[in-house]
PQR file of N, CA, C, O and H, with PARSE charges and radii, in Angstrom:
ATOM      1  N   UNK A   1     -30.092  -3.837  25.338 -0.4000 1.5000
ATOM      2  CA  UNK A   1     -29.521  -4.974  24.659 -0.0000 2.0000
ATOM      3  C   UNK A   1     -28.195  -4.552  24.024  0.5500 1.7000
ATOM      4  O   UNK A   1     -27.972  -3.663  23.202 -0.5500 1.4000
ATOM      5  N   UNK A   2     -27.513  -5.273  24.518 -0.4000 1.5000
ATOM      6  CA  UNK A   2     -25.566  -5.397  23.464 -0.0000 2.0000
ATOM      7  C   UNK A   2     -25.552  -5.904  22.538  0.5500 1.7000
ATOM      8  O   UNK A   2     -26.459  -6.733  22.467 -0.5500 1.4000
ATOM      9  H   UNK A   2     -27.694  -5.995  25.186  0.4000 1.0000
ATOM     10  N   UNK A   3     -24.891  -5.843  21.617 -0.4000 1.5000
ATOM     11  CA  UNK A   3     -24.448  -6.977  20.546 -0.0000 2.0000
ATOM     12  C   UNK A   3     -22.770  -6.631  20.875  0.5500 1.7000
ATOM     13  O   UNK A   3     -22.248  -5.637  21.381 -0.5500 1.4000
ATOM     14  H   UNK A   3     -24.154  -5.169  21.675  0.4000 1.0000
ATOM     15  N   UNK A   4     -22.203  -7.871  20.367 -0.4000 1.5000
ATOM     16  CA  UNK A   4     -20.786  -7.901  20.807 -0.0000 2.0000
ATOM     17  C   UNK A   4     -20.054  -8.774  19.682  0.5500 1.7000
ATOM     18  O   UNK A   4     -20.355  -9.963  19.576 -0.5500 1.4000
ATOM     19  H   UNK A   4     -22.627  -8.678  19.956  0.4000 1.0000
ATOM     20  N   UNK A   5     -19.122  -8.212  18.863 -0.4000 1.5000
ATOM     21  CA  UNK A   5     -18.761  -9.138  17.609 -0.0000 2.0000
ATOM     22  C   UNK A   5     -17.481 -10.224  17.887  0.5500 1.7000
ATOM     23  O   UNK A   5     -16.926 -11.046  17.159 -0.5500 1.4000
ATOM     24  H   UNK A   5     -18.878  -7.246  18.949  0.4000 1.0000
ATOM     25  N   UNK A   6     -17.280  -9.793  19.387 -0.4000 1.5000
ATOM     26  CA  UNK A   6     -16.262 -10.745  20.118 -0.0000 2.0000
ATOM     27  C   UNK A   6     -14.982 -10.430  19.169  0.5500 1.7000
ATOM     28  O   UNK A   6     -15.031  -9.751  18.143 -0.5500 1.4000
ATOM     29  H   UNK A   6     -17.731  -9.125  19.979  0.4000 1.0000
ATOM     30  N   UNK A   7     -13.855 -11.040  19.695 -0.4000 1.5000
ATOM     31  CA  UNK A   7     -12.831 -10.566  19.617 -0.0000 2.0000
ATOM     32  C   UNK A   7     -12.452 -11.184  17.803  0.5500 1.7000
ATOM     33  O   UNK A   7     -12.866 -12.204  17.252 -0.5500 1.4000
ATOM     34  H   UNK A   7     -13.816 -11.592  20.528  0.4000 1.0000
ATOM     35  N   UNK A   8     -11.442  -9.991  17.213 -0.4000 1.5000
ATOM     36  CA  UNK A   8     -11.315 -10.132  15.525 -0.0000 2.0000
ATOM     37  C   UNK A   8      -9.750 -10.795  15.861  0.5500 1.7000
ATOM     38  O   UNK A   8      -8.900 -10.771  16.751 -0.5500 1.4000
ATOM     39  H   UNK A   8     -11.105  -9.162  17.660  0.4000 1.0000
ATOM     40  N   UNK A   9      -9.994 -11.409  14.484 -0.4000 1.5000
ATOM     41  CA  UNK A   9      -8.940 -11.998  14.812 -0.0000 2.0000
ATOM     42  C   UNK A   9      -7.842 -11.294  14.114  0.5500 1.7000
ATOM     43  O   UNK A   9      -8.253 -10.673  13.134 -0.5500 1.4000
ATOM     44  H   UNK A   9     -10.684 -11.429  13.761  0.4000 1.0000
ATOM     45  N   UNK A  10      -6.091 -11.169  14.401 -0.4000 1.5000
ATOM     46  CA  UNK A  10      -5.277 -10.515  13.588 -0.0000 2.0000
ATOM     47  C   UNK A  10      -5.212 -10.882  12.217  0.5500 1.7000
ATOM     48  O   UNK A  10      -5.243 -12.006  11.715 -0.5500 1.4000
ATOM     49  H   UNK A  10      -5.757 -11.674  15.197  0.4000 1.0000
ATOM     50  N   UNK A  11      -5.126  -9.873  11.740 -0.4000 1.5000
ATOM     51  CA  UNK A  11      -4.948  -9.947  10.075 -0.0000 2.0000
ATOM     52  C   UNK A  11      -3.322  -9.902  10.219  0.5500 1.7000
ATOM     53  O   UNK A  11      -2.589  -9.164  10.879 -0.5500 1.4000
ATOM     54  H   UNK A  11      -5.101  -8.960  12.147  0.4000 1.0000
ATOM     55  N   UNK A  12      -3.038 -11.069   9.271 -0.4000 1.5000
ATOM     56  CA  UNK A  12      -1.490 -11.595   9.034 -0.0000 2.0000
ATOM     57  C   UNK A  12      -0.770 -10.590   8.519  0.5500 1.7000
ATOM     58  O   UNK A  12      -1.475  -9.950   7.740 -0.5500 1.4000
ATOM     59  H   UNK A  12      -3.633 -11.668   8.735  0.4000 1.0000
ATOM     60  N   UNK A  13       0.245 -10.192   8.597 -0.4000 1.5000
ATOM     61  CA  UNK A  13       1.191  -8.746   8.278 -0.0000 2.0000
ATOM     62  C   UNK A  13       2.313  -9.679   7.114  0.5500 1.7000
ATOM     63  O   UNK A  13       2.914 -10.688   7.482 -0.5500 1.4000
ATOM     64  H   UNK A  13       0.817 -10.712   9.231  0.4000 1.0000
ATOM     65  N   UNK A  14       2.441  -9.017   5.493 -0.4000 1.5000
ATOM     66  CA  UNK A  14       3.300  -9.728   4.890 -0.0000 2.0000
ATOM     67  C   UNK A  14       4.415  -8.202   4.547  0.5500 1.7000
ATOM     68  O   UNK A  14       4.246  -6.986   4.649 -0.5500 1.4000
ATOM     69  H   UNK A  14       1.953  -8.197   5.193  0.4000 1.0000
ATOM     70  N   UNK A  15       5.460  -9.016   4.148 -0.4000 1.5000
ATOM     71  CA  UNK A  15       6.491  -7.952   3.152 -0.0000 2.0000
ATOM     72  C   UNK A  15       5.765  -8.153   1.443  0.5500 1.7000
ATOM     73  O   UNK A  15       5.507  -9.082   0.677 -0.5500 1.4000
ATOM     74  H   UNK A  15       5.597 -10.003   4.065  0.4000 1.0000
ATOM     75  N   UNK A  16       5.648  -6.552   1.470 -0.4000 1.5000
ATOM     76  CA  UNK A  16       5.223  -6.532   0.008 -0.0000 2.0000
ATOM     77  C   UNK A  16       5.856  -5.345  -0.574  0.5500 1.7000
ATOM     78  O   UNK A  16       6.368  -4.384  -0.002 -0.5500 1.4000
ATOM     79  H   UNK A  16       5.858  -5.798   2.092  0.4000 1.0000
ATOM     80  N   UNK A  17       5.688  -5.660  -2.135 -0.4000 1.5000
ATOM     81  CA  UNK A  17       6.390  -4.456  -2.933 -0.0000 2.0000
ATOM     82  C   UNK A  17       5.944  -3.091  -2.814  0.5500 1.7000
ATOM     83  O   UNK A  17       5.695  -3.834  -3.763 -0.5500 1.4000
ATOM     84  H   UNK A  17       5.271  -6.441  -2.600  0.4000 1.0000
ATOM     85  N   UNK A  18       5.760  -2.495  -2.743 -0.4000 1.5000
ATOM     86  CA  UNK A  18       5.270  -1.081  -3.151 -0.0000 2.0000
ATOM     87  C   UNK A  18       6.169  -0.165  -4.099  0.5500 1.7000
ATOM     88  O   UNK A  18       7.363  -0.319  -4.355 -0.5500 1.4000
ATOM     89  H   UNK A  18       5.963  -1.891  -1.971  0.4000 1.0000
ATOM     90  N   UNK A  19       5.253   0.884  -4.584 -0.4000 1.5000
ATOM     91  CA  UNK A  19       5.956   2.011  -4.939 -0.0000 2.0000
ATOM     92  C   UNK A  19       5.426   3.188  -4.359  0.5500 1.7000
ATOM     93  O   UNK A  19       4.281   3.507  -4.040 -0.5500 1.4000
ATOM     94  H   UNK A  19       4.283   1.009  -4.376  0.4000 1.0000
ATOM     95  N   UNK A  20       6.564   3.782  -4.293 -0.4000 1.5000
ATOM     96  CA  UNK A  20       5.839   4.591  -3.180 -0.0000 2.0000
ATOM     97  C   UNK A  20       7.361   6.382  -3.789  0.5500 1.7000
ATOM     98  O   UNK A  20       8.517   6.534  -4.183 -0.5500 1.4000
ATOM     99  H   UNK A  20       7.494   3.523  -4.552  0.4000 1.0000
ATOM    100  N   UNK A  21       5.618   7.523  -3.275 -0.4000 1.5000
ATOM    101  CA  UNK A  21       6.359   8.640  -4.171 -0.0000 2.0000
ATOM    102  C   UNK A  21       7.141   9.307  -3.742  0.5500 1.7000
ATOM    103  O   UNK A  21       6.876   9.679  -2.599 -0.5500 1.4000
ATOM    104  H   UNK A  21       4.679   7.399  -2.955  0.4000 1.0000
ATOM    105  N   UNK A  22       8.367   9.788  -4.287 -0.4000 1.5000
ATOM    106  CA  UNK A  22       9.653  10.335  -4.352 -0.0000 2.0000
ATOM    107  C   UNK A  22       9.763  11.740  -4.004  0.5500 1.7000
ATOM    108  O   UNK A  22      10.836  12.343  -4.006 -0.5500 1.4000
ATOM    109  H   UNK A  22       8.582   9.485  -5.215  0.4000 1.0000
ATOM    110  N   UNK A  23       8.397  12.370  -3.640 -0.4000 1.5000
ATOM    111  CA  UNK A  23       8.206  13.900  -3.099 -0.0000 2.0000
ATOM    112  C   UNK A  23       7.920  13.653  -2.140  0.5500 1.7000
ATOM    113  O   UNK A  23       7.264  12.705  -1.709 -0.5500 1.4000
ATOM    114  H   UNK A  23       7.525  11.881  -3.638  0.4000 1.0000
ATOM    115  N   UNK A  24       8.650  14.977  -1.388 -0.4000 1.5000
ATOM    116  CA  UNK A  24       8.336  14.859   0.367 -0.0000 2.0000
ATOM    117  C   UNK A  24       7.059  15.724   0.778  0.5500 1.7000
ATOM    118  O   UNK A  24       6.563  16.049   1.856 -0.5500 1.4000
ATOM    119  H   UNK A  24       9.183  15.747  -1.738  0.4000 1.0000
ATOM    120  N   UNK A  25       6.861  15.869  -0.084 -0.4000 1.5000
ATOM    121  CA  UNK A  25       5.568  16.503   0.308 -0.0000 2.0000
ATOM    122  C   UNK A  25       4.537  15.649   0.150  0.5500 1.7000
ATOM    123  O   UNK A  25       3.473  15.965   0.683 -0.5500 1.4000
ATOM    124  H   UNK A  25       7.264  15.605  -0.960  0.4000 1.0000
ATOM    125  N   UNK A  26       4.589  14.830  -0.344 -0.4000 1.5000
ATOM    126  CA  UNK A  26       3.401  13.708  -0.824 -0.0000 2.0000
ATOM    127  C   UNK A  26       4.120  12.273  -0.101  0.5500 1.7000
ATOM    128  O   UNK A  26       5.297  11.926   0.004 -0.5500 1.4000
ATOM    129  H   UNK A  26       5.453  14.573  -0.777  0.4000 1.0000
ATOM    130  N   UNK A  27       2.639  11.542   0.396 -0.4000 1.5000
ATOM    131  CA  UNK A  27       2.742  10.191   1.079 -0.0000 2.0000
ATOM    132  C   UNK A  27       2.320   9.355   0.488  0.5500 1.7000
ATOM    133  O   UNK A  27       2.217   8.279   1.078 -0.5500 1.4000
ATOM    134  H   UNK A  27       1.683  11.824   0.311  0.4000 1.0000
ATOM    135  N   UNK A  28       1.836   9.444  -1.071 -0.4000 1.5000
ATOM    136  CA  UNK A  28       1.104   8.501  -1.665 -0.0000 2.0000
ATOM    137  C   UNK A  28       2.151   7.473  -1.802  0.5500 1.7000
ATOM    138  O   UNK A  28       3.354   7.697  -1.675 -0.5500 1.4000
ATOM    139  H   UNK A  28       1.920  10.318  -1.550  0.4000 1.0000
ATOM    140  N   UNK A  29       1.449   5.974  -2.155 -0.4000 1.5000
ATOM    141  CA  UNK A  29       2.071   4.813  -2.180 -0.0000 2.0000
ATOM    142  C   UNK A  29       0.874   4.173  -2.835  0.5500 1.7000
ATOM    143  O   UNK A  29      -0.228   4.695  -3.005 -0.5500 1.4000
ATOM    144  H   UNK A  29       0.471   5.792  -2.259  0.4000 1.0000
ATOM    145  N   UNK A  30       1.364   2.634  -3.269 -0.4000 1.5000
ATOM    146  CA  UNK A  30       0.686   1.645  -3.607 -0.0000 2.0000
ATOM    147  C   UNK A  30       1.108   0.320  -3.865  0.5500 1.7000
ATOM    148  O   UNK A  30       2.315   0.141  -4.030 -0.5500 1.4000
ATOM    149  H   UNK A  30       2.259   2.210  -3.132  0.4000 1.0000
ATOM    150  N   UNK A  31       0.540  -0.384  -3.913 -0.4000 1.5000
ATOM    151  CA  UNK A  31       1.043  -1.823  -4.216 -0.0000 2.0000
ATOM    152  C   UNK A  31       1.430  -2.016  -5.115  0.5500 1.7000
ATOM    153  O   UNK A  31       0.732  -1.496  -5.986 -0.5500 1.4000
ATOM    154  H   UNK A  31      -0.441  -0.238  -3.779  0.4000 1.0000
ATOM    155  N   UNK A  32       2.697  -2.810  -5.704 -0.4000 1.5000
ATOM    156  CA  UNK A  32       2.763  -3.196  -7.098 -0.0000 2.0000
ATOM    157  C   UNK A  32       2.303  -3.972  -7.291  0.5500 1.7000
ATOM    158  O   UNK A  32       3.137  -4.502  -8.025 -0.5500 1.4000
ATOM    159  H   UNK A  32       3.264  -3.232  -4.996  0.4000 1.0000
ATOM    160  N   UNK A  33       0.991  -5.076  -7.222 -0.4000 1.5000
ATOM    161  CA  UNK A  33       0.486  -6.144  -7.802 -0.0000 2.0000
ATOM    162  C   UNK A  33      -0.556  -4.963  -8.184  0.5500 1.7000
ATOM    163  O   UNK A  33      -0.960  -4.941  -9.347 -0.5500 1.4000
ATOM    164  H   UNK A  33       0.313  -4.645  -6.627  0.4000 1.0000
ATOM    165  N   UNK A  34      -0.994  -4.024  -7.313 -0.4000 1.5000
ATOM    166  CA  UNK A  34      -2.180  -3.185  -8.108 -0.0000 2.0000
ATOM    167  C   UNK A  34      -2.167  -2.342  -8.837  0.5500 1.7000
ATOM    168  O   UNK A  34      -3.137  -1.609  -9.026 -0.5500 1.4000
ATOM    169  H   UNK A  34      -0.666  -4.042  -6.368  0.4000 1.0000
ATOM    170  N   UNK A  35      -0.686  -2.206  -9.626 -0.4000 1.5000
ATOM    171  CA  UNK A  35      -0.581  -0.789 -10.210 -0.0000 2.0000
ATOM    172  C   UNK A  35      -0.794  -1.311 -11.674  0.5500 1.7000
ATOM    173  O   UNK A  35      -0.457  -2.456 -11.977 -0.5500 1.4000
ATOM    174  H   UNK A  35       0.102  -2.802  -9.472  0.4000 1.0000
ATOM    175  N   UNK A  36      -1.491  -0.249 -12.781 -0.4000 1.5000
ATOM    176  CA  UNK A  36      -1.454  -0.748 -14.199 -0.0000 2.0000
ATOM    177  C   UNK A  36       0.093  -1.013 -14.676  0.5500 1.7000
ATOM    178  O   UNK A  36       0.592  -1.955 -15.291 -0.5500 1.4000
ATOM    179  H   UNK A  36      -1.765   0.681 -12.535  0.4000 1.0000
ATOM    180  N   UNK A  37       0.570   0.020 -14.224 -0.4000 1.5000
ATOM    181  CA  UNK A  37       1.735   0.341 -15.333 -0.0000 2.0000
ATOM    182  C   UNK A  37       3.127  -0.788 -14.490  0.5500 1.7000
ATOM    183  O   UNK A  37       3.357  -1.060 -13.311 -0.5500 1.4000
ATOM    184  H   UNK A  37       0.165   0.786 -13.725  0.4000 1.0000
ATOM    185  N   UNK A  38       3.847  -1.219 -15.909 -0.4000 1.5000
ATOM    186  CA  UNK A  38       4.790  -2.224 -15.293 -0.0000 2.0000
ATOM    187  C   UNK A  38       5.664  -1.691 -14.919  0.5500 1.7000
ATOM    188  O   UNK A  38       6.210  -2.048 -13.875 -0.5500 1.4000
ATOM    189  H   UNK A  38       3.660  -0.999 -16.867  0.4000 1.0000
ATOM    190  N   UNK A  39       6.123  -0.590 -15.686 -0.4000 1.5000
ATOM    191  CA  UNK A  39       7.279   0.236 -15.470 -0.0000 2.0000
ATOM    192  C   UNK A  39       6.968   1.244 -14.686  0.5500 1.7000
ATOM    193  O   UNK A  39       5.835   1.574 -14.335 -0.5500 1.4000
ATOM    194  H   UNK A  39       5.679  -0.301 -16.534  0.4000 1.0000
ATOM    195  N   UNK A  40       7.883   1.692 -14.434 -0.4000 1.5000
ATOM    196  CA  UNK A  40       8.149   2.992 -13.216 -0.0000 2.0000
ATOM    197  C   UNK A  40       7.249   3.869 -13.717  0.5500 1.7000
ATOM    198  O   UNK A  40       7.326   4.547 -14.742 -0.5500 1.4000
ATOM    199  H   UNK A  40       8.803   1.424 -14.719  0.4000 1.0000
ATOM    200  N   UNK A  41       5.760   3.748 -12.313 -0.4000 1.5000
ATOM    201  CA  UNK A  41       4.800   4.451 -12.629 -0.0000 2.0000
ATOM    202  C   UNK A  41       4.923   6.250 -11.865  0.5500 1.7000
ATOM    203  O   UNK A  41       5.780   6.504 -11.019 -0.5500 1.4000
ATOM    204  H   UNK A  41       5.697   3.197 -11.481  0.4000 1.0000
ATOM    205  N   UNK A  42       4.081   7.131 -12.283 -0.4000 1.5000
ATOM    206  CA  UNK A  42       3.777   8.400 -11.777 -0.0000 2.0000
ATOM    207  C   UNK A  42       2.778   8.047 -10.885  0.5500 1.7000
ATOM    208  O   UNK A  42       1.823   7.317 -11.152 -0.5500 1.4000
ATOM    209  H   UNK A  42       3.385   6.924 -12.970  0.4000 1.0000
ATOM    210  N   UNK A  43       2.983   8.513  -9.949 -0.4000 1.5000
ATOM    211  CA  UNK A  43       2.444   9.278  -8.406 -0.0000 2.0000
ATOM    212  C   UNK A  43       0.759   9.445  -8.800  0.5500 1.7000
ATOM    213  O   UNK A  43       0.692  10.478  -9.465 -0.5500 1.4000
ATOM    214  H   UNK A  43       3.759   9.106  -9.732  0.4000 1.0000
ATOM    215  N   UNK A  44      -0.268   9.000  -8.693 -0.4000 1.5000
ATOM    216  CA  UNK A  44      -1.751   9.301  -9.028 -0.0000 2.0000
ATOM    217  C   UNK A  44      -2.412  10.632  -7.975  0.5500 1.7000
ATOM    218  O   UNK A  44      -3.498  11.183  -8.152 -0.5500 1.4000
ATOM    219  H   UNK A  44      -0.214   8.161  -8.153  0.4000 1.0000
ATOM    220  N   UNK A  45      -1.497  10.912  -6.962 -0.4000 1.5000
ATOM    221  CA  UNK A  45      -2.214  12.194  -6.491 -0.0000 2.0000
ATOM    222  C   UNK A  45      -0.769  13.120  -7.028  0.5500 1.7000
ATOM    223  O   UNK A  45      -1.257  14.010  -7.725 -0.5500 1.4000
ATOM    224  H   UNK A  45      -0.614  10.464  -6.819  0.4000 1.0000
ATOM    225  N   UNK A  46       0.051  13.218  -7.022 -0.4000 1.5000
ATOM    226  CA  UNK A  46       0.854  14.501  -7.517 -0.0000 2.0000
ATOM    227  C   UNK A  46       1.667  14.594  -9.082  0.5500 1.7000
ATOM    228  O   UNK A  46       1.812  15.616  -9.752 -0.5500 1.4000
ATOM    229  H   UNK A  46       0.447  12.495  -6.456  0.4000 1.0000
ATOM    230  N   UNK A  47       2.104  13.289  -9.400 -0.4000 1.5000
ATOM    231  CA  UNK A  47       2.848  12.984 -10.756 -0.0000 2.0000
ATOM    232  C   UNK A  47       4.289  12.998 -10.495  0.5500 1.7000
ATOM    233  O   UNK A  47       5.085  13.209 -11.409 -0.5500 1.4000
ATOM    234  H   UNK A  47       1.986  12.458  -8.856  0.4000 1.0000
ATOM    235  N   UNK A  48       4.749  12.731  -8.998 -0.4000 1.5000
ATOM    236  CA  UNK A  48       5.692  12.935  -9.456 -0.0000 2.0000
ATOM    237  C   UNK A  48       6.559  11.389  -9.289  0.5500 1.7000
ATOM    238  O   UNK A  48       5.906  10.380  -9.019 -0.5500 1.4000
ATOM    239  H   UNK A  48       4.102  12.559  -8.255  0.4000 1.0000
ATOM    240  N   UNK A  49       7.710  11.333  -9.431 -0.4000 1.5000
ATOM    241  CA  UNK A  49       8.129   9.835 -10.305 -0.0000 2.0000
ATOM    242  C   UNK A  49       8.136   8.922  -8.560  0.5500 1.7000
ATOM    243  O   UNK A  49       7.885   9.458  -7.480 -0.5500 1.4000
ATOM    244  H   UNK A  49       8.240  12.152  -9.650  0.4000 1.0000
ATOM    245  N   UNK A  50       8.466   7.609  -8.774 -0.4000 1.5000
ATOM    246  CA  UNK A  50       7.635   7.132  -7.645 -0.0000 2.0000
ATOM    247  C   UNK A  50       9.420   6.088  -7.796  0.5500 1.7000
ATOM    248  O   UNK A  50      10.344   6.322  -8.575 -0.5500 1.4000
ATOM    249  H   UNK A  50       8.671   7.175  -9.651  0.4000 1.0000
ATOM    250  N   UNK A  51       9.319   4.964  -6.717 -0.4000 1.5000
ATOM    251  CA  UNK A  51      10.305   4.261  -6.940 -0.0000 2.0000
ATOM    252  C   UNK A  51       9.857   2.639  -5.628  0.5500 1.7000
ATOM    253  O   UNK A  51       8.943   2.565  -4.806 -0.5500 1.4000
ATOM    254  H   UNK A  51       8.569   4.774  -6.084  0.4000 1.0000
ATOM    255  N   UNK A  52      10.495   2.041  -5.830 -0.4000 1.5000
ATOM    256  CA  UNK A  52       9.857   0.585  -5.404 -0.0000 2.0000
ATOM    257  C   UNK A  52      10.513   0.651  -3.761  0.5500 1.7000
ATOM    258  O   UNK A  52      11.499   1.352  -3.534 -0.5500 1.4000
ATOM    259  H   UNK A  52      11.237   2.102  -6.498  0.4000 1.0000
ATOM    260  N   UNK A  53       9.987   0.013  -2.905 -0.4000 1.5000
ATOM    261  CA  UNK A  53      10.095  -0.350  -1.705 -0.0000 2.0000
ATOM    262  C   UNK A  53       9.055  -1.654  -1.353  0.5500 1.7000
ATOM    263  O   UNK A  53       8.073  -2.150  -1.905 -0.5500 1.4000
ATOM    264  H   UNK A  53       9.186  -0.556  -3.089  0.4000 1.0000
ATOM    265  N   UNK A  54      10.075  -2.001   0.258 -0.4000 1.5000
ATOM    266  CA  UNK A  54       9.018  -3.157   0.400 -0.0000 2.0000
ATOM    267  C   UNK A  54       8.584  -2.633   2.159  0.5500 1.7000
ATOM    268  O   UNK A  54       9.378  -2.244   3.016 -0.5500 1.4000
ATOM    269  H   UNK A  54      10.872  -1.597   0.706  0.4000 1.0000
ATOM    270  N   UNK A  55       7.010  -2.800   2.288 -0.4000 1.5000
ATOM    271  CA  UNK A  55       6.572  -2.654   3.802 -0.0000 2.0000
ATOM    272  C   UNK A  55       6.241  -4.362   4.371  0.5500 1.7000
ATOM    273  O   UNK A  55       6.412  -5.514   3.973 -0.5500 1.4000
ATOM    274  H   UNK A  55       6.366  -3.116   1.592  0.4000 1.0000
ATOM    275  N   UNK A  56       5.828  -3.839   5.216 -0.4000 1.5000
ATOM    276  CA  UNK A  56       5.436  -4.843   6.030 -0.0000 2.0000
ATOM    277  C   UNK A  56       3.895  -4.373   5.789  0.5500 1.7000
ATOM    278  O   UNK A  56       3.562  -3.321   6.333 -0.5500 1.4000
ATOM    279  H   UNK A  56       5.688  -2.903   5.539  0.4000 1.0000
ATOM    280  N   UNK A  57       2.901  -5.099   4.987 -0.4000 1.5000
ATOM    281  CA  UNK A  57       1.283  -4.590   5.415 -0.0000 2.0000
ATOM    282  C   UNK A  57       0.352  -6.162   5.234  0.5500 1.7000
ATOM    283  O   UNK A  57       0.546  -7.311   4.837 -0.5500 1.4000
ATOM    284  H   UNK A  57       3.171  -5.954   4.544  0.4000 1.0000
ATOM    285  N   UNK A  58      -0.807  -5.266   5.848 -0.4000 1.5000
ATOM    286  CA  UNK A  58      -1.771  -6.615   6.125 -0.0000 2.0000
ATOM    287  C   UNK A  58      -2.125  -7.251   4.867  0.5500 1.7000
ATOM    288  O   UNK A  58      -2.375  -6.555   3.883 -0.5500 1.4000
ATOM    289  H   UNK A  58      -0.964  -4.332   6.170  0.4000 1.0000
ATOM    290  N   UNK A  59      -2.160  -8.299   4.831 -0.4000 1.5000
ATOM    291  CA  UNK A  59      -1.904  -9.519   3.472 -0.0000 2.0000
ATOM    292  C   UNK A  59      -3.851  -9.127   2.797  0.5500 1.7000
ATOM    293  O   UNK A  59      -4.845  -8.647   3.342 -0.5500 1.4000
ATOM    294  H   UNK A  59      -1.957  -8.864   5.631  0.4000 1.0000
ATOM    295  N   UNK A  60      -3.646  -9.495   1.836 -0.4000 1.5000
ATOM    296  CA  UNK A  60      -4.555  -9.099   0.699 -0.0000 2.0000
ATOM    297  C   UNK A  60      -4.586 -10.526  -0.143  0.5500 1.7000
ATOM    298  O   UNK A  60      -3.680 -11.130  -0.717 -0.5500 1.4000
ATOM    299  H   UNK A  60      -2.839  -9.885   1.394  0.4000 1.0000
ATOM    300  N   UNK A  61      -5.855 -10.791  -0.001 -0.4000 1.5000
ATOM    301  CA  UNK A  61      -6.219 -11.809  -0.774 -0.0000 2.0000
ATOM    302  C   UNK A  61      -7.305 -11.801  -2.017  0.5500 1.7000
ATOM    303  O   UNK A  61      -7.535 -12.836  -2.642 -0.5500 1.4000
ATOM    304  H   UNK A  61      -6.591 -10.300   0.466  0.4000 1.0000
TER
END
């Protein structure tokens, strides 16, 4: 017996803010609707200072 969840449908791709961290050694990023801090937050895996960009990612509701 199969089970088959048939085809998903695309998840919509938006431009959103991020901040995202300023060391090249580190890839961390995050959303700015999810971050506490309003102001220019620190990096949560390294500390180091982070700065705003916008991606293209799958929309969040």
């Amino acid at each position: 017996m199969s089970f088959s969840r048939g085809p998903k449908e695309p998840v919509p791709e938006v431009e959103t803010n991020v901040w995202a961290c300023t060391s090249e050694e580190c890839n961390g990023w995050m959303r700015e609707s999810f971050s506490f801090q309003q102001e220019e937050p620190h990096c949560p895996l390294c500390q180091s200072s982070m700065t705003q960009e916008v991606r293209v990612l799958p929309e969040v509701k």
